[in-house]
mmCIF entry with sequence, helices, sheets and N, C-alpha, C, O atoms, coordinates in Angstrom:
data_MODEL
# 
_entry.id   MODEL 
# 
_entity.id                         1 
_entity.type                       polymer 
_entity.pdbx_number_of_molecules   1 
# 
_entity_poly.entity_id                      1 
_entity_poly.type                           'polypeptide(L)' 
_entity_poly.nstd_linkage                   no 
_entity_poly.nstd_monomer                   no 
_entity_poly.pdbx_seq_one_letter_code       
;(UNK)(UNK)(UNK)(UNK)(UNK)(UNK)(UNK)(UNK)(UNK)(UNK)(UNK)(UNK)(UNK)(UNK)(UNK)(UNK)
(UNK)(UNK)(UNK)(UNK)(UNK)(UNK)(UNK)(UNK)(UNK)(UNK)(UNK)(UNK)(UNK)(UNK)(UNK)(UNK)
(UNK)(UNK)(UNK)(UNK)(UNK)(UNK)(UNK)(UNK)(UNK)(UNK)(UNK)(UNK)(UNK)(UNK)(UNK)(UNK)
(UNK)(UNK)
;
_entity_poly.pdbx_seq_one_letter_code_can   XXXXXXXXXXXXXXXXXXXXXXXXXXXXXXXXXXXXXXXXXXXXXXXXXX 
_entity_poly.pdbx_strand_id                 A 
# 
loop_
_entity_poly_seq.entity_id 
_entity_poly_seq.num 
_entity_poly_seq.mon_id 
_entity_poly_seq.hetero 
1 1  UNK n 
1 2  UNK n 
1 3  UNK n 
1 4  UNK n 
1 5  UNK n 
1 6  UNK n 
1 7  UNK n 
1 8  UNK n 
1 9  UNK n 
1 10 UNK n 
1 11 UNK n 
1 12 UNK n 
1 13 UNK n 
1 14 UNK n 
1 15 UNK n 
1 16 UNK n 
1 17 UNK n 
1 18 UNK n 
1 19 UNK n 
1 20 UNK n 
1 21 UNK n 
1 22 UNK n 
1 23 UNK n 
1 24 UNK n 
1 25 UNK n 
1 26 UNK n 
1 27 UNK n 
1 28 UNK n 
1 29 UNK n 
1 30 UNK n 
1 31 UNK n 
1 32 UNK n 
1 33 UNK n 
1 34 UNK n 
1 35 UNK n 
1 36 UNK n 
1 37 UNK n 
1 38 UNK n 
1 39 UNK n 
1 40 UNK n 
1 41 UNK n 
1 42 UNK n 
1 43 UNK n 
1 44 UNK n 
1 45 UNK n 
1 46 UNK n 
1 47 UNK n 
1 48 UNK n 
1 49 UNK n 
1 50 UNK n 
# 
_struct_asym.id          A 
_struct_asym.entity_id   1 
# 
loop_
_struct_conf.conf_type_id 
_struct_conf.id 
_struct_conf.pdbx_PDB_helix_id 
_struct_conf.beg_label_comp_id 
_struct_conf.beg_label_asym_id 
_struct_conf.beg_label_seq_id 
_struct_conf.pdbx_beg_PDB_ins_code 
_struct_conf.end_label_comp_id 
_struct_conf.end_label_asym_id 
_struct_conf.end_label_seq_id 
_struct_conf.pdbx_end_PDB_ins_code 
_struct_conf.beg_auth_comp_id 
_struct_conf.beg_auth_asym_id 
_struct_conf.beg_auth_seq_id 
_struct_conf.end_auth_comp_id 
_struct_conf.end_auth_asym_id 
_struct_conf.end_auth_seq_id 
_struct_conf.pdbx_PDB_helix_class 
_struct_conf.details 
_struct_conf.pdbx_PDB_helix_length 
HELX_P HELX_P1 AA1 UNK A 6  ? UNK A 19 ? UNK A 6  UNK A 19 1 ? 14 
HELX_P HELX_P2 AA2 UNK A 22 ? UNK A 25 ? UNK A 22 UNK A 25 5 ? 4  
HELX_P HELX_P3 AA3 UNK A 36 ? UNK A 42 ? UNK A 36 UNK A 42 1 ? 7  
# 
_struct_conf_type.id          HELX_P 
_struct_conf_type.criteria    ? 
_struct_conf_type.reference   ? 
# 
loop_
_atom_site.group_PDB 
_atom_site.id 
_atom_site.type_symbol 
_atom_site.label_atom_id 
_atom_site.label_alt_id 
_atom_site.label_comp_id 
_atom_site.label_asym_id 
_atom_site.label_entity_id 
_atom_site.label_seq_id 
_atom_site.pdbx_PDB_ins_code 
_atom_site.Cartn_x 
_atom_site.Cartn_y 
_atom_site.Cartn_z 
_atom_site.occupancy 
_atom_site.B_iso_or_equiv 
_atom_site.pdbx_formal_charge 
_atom_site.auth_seq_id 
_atom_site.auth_comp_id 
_atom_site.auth_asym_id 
_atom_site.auth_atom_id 
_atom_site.pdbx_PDB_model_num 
ATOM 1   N N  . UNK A 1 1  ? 4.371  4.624  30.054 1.00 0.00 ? 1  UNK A N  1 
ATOM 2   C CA . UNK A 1 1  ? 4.827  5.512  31.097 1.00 0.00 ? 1  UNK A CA 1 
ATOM 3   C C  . UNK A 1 1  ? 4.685  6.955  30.610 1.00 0.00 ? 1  UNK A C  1 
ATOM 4   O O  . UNK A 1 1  ? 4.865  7.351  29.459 1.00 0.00 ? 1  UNK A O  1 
ATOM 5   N N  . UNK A 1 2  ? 4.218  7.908  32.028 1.00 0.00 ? 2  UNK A N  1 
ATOM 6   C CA . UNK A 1 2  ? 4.084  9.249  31.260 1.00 0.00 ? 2  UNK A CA 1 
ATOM 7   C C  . UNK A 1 2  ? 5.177  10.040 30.980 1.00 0.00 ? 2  UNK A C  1 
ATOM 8   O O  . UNK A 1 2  ? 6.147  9.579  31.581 1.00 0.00 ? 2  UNK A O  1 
ATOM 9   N N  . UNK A 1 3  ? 5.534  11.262 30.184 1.00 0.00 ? 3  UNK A N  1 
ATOM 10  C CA . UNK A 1 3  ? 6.409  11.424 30.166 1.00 0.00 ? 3  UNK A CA 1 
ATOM 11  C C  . UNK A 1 3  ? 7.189  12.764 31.716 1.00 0.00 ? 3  UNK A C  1 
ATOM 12  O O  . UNK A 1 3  ? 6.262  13.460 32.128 1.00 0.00 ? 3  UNK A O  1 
ATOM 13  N N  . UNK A 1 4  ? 8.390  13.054 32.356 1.00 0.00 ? 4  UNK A N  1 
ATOM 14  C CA . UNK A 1 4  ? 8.288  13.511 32.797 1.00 0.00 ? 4  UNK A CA 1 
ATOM 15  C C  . UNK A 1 4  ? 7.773  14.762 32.981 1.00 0.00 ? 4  UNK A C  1 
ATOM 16  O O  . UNK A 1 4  ? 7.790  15.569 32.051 1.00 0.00 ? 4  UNK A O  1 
ATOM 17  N N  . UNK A 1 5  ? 6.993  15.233 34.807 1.00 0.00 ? 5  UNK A N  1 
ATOM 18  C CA . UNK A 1 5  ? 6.337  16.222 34.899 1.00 0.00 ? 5  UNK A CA 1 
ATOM 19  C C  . UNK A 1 5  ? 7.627  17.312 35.255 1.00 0.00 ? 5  UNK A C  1 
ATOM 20  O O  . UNK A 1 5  ? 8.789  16.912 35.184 1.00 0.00 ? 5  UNK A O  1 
ATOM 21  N N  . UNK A 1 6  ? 7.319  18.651 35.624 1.00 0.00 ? 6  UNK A N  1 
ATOM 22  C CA . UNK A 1 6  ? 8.276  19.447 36.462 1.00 0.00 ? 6  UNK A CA 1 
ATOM 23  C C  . UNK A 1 6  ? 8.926  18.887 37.462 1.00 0.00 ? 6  UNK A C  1 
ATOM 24  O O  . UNK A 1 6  ? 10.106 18.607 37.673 1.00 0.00 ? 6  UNK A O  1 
ATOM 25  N N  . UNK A 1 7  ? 7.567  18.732 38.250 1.00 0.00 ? 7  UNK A N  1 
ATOM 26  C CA . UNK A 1 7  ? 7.882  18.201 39.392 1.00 0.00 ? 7  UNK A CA 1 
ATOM 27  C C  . UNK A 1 7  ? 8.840  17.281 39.772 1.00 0.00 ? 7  UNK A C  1 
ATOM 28  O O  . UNK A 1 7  ? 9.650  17.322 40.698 1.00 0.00 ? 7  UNK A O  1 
ATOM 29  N N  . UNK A 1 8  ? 8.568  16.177 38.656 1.00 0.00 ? 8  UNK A N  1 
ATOM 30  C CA . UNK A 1 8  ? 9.645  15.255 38.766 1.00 0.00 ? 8  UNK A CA 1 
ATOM 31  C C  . UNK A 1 8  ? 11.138 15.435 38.293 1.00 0.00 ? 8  UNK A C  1 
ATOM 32  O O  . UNK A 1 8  ? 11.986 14.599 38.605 1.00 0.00 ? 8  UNK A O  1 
ATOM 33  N N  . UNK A 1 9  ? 11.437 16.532 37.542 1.00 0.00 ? 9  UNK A N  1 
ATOM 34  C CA . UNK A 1 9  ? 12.619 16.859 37.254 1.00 0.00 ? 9  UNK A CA 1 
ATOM 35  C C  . UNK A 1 9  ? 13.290 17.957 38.320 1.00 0.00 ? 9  UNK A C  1 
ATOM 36  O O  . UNK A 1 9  ? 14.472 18.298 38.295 1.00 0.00 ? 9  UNK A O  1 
ATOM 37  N N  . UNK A 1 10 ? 12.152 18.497 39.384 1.00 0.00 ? 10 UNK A N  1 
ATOM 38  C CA . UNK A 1 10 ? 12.808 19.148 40.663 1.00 0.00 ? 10 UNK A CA 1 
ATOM 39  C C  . UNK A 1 10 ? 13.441 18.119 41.705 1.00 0.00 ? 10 UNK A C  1 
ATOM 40  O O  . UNK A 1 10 ? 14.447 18.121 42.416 1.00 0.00 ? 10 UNK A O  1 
ATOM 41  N N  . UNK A 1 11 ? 12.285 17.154 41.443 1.00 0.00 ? 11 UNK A N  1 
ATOM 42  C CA . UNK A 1 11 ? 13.103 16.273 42.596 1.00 0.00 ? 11 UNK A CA 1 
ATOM 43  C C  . UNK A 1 11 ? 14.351 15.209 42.413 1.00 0.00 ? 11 UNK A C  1 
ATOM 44  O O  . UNK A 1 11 ? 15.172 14.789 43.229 1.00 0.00 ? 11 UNK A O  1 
ATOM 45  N N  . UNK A 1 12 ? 14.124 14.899 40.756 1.00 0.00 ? 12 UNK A N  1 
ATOM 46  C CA . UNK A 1 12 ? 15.811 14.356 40.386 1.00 0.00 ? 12 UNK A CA 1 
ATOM 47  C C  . UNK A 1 12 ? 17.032 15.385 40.761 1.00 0.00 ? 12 UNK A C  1 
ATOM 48  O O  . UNK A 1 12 ? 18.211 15.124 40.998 1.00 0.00 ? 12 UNK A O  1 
ATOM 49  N N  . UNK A 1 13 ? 16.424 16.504 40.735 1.00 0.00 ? 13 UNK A N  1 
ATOM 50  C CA . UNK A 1 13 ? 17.380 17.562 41.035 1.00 0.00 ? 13 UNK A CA 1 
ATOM 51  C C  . UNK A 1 13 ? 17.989 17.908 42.466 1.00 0.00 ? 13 UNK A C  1 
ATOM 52  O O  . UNK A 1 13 ? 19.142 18.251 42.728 1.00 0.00 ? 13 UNK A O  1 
ATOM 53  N N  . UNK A 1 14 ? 16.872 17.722 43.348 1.00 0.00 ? 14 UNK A N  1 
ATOM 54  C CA . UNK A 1 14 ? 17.045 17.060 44.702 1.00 0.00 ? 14 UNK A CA 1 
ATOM 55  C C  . UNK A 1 14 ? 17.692 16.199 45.223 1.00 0.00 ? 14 UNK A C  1 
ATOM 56  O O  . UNK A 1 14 ? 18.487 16.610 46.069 1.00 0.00 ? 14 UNK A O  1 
ATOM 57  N N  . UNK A 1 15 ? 17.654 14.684 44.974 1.00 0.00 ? 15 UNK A N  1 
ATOM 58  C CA . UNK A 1 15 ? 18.061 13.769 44.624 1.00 0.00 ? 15 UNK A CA 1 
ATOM 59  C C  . UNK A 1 15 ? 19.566 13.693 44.208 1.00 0.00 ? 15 UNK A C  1 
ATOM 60  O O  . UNK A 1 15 ? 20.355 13.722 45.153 1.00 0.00 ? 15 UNK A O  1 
ATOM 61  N N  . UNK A 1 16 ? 19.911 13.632 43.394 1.00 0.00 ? 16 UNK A N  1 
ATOM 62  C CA . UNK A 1 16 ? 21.572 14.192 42.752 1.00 0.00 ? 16 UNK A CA 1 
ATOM 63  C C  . UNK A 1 16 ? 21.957 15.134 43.420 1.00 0.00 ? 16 UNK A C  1 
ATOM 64  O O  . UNK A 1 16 ? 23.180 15.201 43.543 1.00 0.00 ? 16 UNK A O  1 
ATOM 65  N N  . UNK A 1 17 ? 21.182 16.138 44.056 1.00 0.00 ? 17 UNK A N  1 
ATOM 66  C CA . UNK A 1 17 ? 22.352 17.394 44.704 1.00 0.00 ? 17 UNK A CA 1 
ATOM 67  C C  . UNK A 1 17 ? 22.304 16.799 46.309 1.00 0.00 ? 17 UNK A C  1 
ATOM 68  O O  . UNK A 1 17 ? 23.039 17.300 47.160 1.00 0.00 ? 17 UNK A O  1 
ATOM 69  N N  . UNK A 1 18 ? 21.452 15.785 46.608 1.00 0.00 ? 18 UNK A N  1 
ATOM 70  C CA . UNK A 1 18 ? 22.096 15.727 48.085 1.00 0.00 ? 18 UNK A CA 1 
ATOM 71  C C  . UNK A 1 18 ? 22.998 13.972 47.866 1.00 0.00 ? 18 UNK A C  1 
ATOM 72  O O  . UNK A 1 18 ? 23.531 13.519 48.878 1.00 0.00 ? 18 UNK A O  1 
ATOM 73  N N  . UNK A 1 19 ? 23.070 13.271 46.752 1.00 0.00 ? 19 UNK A N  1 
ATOM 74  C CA . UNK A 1 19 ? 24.075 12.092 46.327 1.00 0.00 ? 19 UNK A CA 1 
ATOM 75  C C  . UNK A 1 19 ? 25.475 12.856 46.173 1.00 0.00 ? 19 UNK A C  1 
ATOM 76  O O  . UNK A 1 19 ? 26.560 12.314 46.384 1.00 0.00 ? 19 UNK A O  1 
ATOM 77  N N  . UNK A 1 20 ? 25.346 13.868 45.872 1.00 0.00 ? 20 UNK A N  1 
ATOM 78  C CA . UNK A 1 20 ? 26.801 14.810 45.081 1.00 0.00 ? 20 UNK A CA 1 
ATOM 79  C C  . UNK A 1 20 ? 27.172 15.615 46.591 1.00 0.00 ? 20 UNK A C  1 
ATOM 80  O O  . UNK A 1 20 ? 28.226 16.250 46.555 1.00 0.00 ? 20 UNK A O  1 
ATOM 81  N N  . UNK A 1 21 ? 26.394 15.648 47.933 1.00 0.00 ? 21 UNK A N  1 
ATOM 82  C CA . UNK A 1 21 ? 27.010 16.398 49.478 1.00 0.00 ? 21 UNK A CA 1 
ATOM 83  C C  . UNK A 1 21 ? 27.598 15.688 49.677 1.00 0.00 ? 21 UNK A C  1 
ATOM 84  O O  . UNK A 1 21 ? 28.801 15.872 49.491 1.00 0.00 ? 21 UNK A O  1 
ATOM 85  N N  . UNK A 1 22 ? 26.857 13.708 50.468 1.00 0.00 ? 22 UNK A N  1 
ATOM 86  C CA . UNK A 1 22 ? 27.206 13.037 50.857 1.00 0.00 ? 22 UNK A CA 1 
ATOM 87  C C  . UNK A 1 22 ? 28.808 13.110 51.340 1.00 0.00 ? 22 UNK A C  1 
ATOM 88  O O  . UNK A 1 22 ? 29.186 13.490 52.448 1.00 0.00 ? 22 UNK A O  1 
ATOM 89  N N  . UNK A 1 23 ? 29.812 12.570 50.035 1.00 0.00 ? 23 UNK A N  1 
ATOM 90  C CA . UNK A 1 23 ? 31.000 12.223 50.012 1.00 0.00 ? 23 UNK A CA 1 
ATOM 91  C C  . UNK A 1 23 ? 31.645 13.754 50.542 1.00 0.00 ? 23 UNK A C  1 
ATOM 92  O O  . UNK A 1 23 ? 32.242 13.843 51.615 1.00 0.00 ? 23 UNK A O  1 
ATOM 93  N N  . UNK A 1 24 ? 31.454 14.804 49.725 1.00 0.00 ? 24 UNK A N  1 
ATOM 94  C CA . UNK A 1 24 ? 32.244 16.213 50.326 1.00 0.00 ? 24 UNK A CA 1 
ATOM 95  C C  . UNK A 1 24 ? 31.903 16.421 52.388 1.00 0.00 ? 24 UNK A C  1 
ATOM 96  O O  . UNK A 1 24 ? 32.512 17.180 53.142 1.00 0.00 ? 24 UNK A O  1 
ATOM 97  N N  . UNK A 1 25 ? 30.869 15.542 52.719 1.00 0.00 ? 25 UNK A N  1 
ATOM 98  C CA . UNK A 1 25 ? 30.264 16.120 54.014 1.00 0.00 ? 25 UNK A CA 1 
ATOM 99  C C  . UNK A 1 25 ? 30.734 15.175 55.210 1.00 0.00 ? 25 UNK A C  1 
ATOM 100 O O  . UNK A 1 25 ? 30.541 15.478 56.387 1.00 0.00 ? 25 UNK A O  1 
ATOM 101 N N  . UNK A 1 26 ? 31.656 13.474 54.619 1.00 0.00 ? 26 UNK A N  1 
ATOM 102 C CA . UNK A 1 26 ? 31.814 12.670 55.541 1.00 0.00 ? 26 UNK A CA 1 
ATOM 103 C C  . UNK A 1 26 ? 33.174 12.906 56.530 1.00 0.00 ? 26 UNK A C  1 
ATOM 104 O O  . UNK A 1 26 ? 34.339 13.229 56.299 1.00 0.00 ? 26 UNK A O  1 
ATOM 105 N N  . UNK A 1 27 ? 32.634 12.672 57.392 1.00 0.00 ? 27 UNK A N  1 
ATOM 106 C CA . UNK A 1 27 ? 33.520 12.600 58.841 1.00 0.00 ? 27 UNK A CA 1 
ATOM 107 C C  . UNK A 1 27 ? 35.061 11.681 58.381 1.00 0.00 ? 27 UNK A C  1 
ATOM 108 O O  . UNK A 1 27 ? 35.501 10.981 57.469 1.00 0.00 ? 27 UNK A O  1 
ATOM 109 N N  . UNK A 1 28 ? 35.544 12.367 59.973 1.00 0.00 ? 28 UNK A N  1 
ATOM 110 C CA . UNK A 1 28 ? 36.904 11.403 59.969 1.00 0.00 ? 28 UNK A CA 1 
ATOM 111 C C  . UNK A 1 28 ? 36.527 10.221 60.719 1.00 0.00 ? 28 UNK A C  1 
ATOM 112 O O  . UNK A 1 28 ? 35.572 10.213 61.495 1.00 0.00 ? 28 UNK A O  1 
ATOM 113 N N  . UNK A 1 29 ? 37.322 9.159  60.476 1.00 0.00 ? 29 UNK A N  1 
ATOM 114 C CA . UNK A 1 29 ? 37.124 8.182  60.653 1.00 0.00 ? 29 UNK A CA 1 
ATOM 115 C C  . UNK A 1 29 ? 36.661 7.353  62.301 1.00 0.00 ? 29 UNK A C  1 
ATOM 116 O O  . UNK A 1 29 ? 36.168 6.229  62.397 1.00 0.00 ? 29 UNK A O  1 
ATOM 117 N N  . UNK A 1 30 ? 36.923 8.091  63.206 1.00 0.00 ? 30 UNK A N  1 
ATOM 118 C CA . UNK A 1 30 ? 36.655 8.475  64.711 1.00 0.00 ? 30 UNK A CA 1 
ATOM 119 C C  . UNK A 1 30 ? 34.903 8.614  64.223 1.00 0.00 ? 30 UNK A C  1 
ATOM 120 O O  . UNK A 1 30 ? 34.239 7.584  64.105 1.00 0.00 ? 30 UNK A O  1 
ATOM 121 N N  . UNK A 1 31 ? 34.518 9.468  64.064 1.00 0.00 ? 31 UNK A N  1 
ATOM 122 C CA . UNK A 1 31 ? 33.430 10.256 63.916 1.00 0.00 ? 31 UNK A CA 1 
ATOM 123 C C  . UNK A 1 31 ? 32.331 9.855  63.534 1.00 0.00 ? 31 UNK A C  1 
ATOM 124 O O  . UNK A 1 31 ? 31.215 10.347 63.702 1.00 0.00 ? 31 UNK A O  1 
ATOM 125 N N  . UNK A 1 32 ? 32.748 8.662  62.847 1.00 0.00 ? 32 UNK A N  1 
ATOM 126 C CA . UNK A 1 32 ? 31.648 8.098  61.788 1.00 0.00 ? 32 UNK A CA 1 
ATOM 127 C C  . UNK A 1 32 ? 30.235 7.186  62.661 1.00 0.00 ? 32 UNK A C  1 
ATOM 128 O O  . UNK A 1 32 ? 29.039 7.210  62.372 1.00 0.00 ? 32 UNK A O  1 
ATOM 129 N N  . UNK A 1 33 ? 30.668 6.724  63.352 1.00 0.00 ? 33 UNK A N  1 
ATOM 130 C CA . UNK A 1 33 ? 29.701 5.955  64.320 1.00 0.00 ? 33 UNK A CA 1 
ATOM 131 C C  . UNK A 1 33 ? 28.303 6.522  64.930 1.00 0.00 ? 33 UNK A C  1 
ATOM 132 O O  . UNK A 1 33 ? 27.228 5.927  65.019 1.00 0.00 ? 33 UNK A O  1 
ATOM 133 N N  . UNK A 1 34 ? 28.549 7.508  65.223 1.00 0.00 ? 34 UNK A N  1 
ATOM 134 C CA . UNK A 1 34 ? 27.284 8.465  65.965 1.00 0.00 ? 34 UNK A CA 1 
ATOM 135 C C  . UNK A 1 34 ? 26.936 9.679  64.553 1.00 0.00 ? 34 UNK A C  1 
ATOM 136 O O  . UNK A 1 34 ? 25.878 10.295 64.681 1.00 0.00 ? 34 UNK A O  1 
ATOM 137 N N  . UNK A 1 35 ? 27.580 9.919  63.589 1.00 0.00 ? 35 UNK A N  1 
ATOM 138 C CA . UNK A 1 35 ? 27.788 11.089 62.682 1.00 0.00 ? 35 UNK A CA 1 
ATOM 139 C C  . UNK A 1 35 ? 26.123 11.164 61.816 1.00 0.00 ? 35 UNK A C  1 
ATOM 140 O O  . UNK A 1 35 ? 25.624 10.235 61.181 1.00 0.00 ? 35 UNK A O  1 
ATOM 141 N N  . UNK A 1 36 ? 25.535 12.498 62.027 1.00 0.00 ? 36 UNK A N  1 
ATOM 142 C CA . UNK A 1 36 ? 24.654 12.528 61.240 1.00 0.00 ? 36 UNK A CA 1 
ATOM 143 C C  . UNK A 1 36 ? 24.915 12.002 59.500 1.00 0.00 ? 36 UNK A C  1 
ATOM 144 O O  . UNK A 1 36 ? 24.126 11.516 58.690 1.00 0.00 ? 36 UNK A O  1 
ATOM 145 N N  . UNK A 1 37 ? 26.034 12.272 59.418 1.00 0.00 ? 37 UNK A N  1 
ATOM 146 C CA . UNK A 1 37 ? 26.262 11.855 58.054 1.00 0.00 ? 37 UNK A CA 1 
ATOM 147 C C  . UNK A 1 37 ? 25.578 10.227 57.857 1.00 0.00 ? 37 UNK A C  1 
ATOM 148 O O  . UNK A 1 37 ? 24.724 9.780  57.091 1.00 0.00 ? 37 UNK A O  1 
ATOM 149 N N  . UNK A 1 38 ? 26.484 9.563  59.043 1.00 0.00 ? 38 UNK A N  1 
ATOM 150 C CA . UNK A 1 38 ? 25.780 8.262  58.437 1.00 0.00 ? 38 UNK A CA 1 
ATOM 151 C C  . UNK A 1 38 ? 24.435 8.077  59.106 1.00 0.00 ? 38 UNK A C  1 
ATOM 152 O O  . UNK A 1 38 ? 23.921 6.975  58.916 1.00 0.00 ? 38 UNK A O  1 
ATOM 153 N N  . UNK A 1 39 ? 23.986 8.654  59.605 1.00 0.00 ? 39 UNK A N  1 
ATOM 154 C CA . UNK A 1 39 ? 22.041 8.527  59.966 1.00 0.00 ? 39 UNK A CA 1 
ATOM 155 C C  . UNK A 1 39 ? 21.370 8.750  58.167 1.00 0.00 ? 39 UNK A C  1 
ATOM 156 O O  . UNK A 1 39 ? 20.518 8.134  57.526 1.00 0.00 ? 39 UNK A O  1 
ATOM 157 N N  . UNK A 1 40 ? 22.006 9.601  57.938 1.00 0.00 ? 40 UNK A N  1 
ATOM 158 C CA . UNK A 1 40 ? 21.588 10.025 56.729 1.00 0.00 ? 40 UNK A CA 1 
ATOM 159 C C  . UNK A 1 40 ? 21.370 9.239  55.752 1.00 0.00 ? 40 UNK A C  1 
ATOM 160 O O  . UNK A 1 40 ? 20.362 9.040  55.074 1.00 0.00 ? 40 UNK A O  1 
ATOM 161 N N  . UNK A 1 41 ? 22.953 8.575  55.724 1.00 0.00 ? 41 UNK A N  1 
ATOM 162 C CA . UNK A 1 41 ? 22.874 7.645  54.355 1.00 0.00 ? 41 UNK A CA 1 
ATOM 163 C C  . UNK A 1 41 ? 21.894 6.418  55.059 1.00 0.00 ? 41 UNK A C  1 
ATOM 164 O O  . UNK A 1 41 ? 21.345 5.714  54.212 1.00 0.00 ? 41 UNK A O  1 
ATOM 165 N N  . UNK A 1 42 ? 21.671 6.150  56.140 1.00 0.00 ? 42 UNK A N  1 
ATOM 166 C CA . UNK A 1 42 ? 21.125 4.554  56.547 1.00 0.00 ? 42 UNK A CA 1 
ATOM 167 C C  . UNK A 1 42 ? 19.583 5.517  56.183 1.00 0.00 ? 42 UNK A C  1 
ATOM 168 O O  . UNK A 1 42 ? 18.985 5.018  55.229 1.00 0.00 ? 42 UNK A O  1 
ATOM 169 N N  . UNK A 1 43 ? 19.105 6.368  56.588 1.00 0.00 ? 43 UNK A N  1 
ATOM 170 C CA . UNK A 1 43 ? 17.907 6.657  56.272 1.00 0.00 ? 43 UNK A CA 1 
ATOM 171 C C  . UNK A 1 43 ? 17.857 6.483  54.611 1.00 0.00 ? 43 UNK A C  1 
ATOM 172 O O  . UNK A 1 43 ? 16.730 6.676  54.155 1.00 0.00 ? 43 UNK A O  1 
ATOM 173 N N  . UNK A 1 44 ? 18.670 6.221  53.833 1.00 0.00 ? 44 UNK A N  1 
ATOM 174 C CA . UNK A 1 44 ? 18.301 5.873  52.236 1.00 0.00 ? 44 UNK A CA 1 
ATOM 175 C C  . UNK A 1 44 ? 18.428 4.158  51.983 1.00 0.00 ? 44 UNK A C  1 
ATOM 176 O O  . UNK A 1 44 ? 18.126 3.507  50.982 1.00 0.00 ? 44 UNK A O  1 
ATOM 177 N N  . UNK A 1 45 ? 18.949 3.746  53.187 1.00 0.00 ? 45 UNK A N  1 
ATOM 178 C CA . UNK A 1 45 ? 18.813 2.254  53.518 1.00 0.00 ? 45 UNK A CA 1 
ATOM 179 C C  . UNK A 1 45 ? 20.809 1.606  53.269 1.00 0.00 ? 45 UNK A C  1 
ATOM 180 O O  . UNK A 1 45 ? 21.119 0.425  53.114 1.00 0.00 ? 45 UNK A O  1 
ATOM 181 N N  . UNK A 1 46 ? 21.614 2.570  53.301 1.00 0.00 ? 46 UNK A N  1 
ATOM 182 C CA . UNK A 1 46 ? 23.035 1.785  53.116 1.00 0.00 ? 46 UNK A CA 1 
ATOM 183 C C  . UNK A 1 46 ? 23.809 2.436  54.691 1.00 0.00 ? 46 UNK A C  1 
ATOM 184 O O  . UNK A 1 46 ? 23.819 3.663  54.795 1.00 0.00 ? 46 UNK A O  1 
ATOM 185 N N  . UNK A 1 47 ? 24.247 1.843  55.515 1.00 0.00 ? 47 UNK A N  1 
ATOM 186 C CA . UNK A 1 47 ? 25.149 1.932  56.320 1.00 0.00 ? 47 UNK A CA 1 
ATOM 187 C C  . UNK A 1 47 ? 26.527 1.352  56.090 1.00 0.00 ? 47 UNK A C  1 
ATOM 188 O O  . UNK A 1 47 ? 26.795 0.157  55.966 1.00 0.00 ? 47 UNK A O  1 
ATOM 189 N N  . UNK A 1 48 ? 27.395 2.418  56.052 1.00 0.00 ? 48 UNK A N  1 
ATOM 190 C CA . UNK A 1 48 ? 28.663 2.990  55.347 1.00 0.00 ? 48 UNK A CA 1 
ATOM 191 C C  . UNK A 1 48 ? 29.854 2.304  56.895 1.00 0.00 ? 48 UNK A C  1 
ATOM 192 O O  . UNK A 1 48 ? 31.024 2.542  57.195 1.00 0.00 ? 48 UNK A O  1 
ATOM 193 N N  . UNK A 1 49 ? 29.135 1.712  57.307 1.00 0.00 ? 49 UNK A N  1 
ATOM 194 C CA . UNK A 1 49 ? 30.173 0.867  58.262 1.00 0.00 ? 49 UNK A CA 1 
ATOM 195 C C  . UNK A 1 49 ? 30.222 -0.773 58.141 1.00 0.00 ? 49 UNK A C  1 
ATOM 196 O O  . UNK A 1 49 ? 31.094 -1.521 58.583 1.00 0.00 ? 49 UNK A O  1 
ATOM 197 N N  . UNK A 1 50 ? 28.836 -1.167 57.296 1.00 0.00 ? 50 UNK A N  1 
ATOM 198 C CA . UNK A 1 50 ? 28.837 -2.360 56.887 1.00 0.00 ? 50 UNK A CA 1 
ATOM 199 C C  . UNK A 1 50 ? 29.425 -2.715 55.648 1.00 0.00 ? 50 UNK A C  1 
ATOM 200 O O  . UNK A 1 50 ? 29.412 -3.887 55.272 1.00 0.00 ? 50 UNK A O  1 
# 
């Protein structure tokens, strides 16, 4: 394996800073159903109601 490029240490950086919004950005509990928040997380493949 090569070793890491820039590039790839921008996008771990990416990566971790939008894992580290998530939790500070979630709705009240009403909210959660339609909430971009959880479009978000299901677009990384986990829905936070299942």
């Amino acid at each position: 394996m090569a070793d890491p490029t820039d590039d790839d240490h921008q996008h771990t950086r990416t990566v971790v800073g939008s894992v580290e919004r998530h939790p500070a950005q979630e709705p009240s509990e009403e909210d959660i159903k339609d909430s971009r928040w959880r479009w978000s997380l299901m677009d990384w493949g986990h829905d936070p109601l299942q």
